[in-house]
N, C-alpha and C positions, 0 to 999 in steps of 0.2 A: 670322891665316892667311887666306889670301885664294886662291880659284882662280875662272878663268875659262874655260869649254870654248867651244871655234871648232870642234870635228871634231865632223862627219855620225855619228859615232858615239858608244857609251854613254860620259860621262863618269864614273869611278867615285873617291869620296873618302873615305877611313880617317881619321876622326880621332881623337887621342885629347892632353887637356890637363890638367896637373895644378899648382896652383900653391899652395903649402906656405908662403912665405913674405908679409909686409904686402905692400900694394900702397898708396901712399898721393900725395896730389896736394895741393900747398898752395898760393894766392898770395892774396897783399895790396897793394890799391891806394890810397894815399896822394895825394890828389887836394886843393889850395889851391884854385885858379878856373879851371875849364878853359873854354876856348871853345868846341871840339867836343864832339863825340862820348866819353862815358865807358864801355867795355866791357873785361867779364871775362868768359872763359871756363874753365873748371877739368874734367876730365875723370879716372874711375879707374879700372878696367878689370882685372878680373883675369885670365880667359879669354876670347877673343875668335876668332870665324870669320865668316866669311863668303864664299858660295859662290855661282856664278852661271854661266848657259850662255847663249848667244846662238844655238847650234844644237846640236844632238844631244842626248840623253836625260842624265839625270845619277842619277847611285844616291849618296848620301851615308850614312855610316856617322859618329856622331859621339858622343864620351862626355869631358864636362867635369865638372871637380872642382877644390873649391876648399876648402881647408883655415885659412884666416889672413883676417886683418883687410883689406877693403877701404875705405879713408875720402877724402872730397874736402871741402877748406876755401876758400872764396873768405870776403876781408874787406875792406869796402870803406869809407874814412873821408874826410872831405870837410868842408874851414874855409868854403870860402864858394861852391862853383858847380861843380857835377858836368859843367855844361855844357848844350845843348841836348835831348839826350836820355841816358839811363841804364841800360846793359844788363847783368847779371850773372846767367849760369848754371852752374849746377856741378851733375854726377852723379857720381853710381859705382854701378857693376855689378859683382856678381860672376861669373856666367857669360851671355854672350853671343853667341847664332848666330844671323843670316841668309842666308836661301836666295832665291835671285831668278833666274826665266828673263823673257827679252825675245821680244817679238815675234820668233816663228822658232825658238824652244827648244823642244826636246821634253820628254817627261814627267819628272816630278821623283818618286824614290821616296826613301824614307830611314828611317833610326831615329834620333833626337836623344835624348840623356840627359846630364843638368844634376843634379848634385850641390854644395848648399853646408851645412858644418860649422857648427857652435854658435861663429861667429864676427860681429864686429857688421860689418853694410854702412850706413856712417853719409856722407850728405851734409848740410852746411851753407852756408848766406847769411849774412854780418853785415853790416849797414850801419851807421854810425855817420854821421850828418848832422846832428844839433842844430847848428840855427841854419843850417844850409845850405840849396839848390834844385837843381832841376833842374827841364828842361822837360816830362821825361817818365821814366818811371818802370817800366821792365821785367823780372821776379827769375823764376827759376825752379830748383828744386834735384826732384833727385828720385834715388831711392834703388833699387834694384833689385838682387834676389840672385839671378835666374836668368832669363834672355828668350831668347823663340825667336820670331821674324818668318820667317811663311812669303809671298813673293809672286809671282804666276804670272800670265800675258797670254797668254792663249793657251791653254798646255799643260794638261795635267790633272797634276794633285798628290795623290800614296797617299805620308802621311807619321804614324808612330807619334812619338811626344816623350811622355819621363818627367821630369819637373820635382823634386825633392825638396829642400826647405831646412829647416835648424836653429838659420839666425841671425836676430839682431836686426838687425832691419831700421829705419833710423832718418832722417828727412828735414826738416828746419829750416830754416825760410828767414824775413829779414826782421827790425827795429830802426828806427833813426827818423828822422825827414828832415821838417823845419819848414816846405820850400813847394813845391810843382809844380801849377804850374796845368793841366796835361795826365792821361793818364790816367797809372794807376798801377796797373799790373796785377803782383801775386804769386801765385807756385800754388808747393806744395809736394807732393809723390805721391810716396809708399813704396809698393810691391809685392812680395811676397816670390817669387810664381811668376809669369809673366807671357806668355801665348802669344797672339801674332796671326797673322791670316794674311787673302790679300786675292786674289781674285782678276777679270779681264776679259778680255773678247775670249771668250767661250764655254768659258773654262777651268774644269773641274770641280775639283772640292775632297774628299780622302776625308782627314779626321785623325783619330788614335786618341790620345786626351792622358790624362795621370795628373799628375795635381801633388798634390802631399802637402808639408804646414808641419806643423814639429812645435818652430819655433820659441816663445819668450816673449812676446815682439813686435814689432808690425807699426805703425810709427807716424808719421805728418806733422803738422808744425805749422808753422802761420804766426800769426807777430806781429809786429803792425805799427805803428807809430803816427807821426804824421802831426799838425803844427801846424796847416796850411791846403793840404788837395787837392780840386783839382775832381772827380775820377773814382777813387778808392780802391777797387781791387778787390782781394780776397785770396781763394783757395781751398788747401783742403787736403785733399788728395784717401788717403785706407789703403787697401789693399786685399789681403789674404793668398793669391790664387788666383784670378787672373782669364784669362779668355779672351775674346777679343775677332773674328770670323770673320765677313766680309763677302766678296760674290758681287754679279755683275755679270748674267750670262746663264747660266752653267752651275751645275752639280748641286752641293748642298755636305752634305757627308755627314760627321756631328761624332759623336764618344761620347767623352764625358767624365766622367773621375772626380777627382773633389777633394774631399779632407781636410783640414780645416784645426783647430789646437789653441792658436793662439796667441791673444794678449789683443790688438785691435784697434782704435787710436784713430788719430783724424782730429779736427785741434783747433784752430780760428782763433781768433783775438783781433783785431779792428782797430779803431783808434781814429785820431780826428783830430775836434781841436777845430772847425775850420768846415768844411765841403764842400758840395759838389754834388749827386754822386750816389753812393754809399755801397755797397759790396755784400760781403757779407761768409756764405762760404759752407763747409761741410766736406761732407765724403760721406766713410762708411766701410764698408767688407764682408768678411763671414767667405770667402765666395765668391759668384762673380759667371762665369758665362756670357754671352755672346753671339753670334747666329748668325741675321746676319741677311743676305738674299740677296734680290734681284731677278730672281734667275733662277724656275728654271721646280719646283725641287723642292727641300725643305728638310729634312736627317732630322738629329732630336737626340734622343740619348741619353744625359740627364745624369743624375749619380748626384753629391750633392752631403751633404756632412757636416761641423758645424760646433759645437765644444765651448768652443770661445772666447769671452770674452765682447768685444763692436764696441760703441764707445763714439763717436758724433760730434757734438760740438759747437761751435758758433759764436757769438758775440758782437761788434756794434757799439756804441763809447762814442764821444759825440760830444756838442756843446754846440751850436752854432746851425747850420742850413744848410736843403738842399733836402730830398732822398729817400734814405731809411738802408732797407735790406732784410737782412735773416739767415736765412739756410737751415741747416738740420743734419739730414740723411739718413744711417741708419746700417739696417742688411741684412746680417741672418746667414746666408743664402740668397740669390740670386738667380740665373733665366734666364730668357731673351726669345729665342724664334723667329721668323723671318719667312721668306714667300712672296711673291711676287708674285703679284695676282690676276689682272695685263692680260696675261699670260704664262701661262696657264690656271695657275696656279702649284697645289703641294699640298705639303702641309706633315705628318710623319710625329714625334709625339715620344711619347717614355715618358720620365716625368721621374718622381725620386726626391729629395727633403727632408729632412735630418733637422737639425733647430738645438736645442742643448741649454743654451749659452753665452747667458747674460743678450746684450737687445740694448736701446741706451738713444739717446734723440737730444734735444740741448735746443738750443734757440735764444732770444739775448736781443738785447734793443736798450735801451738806455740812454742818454738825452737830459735833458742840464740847462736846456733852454733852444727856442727854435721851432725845425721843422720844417715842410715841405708835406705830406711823407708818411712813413708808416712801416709797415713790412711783413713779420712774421715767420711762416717756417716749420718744422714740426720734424717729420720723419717717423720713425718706427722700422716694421720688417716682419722677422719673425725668417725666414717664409720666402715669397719670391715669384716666382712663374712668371708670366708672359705671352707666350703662341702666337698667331701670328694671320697671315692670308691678308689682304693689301689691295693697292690699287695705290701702286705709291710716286708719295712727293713728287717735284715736277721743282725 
């Protein structure tokens, strides 16, 4: 559903979506020697809005529900040459709204509510390339059971959003392909709740969020493996309740609450017998704030709770080459405030913590053989807060 307001006056929108039944998206690409360009794209969508005003005020009303299986398959198989470069994305969402005013829209107010059932939201990648190439190498899959994008230029935004999921949330991407001398970038990201919002042009920000998981879990994986790449990169990103809120010049005013109970893994694997440069990385979180602003005043109030246990690990297997690095960051808590200082900026939070779910992060590197360098990190933090007033980067 889609609207657009053009009158000097309030635009007002009722929504309400209810979808009972599978949502499901499949394709498979069958590829000998190509000389161009190889690309798949795969999309699944259970509920979907999107609302936007070019002039006049908008009041949105909106309540989605989703009761059944959302899944997206892309699978892509290759005798001898993918071509010059290699692009395969696939998602699936089970509830999605975005709100957008443009330069000259007036205020945006609303109430957003997102509902998904003890049902799986599953995206996959397969490649199958033994003994194949490709020039370059691009995958992305990701999984999402409930998203709300707020973004505003200009106007000011008073918007409430309740998030709540029940399902498995499930995200896969990646198999094996014997040569690309180019890079090779994979990421994989599940998110069970998921809220942004963005604003410029002097536009203030007031959101009042709630996301609650009370799903099993919350999970991405990438695995990859690779005979001879120059640039191998995999991420895989979990996360059960994130928010994500940046400012340009005006005011941004956040209180958040999130619950989250499911088991939370983020899980790379990448291997390739010779390379270059090697990087292989996961991040996982029970919950995860941000609210970060350039403008002149910053107010958070999060209230954050997590019984789940976040699990993130990563590993590179490789035998001869340049630079191998592995990172595995896992956080059953986190938020992060910002101010600007060159803007007299001031910054206002009460934060609240509670992690009770195991939190664990390992990271490996494994070589049979030389290397230049080799670089491993492994963070765990059950709960992390960072406030802070500076001037930003340019």
């Amino acid at each position: 559903m889609m609207l657009t307001g053009v009158a000097t006056s309030q635009s007002v929108v009722n929504n309400t979506q209810t979808q009972t039944s599978p949502v499901t998206t499949s394709q498979t690409l069958n590829v000998v020697d190509a000389s161009g360009a190889t690309t798949g794209v795969t999309d699944s969508t259970g509920n979907s809005l999107t609302g936007a005003v070019t002039s006049g005020s908008l009041s949105i009303t909106s309540t989605q529900s989703l009761t059944a299986d959302v899944t997206s398959n892309s699978t892509l198989n290759v005798v001898t040459s993918a071509g010059p470069s290699t692009t395969l994305n696939t998602a699936t969402t089970g509830n999605t709204v975005d709100v957008e005013t443009v330069t000259g829209g007036g205020p945006v107010t609303g109430s957003l509510s997102q509902s998904v059932g003890a049902v799986n939201i599953l995206a996959t990648n397969s490649i199958s390339a033994s003994g194949a190439q490709t020039g370059s190498l691009s995958t992305g899959v990701q999984a999402i059971a409930n998203s709300i994008g707020v973004a505003t230029d200009s106007s000011p935004v008073a918007v409430t959003t309740v998030q709540s999921s029940a399902a498995v949330v499930n995200a896969e991407d990646g198999g094996t392909l014997t040569y690309t001398p180019g890079v090779a970038a994979l990421t994989a990201s599940a998110v069970s709740n998921n809220l942004t919002g963005s604003g410029s042009g002097g536009a203030s920000q007031t959101l009042n969020a709630t996301q609650t998981n009370t799903g099993t879990l919350t999970q991405a994986g990438e695995y990859a493996y690779f005979g001879n790449a120059q640039a191998p990169q995999t991420a895989a990103t979990a996360s059960d309740n994130n928010i994500s809120l940046t400012g340009q010049s005006g005011a941004l005013t956040v209180v958040a609450k999130q619950s989250n109970g499911a088991y939370t893994q983020a899980e790379t694997i990448l291997s390739s017998y010779e390379f270059g440069g090697a990087q292989a990385s996961a991040y996982a979180a029970g919950n995860s704030v941000l609210a970060a602003n350039a403008g002149p005043y910053t107010s958070l109030d999060t209230t954050q709770t997590n019984t789940g246990g976040v699990v993130a690990s990563s590993s590179f297997i490789g035998n001869n080459g340049y630079d191998a690095t592995s990172s595995a960051t896992a956080m059953g808590n986190a938020a992060t405030g910002f101010a600007c200082s060159s803007c007299g900026g001031v910054i206002s939070v009460n934060n609240s913590q509670i992690s009770s779910g195991g939190v664990s992060a390992t990271s490996s590197i494994e070589l049979s053989s030389t290397s230049r360098s080799t670089t491993g990190t492994s963070t765990a933090v059950g709960n992390n807060a960072t406030f802070y007033v500076s001037k930003p980067s340019s």
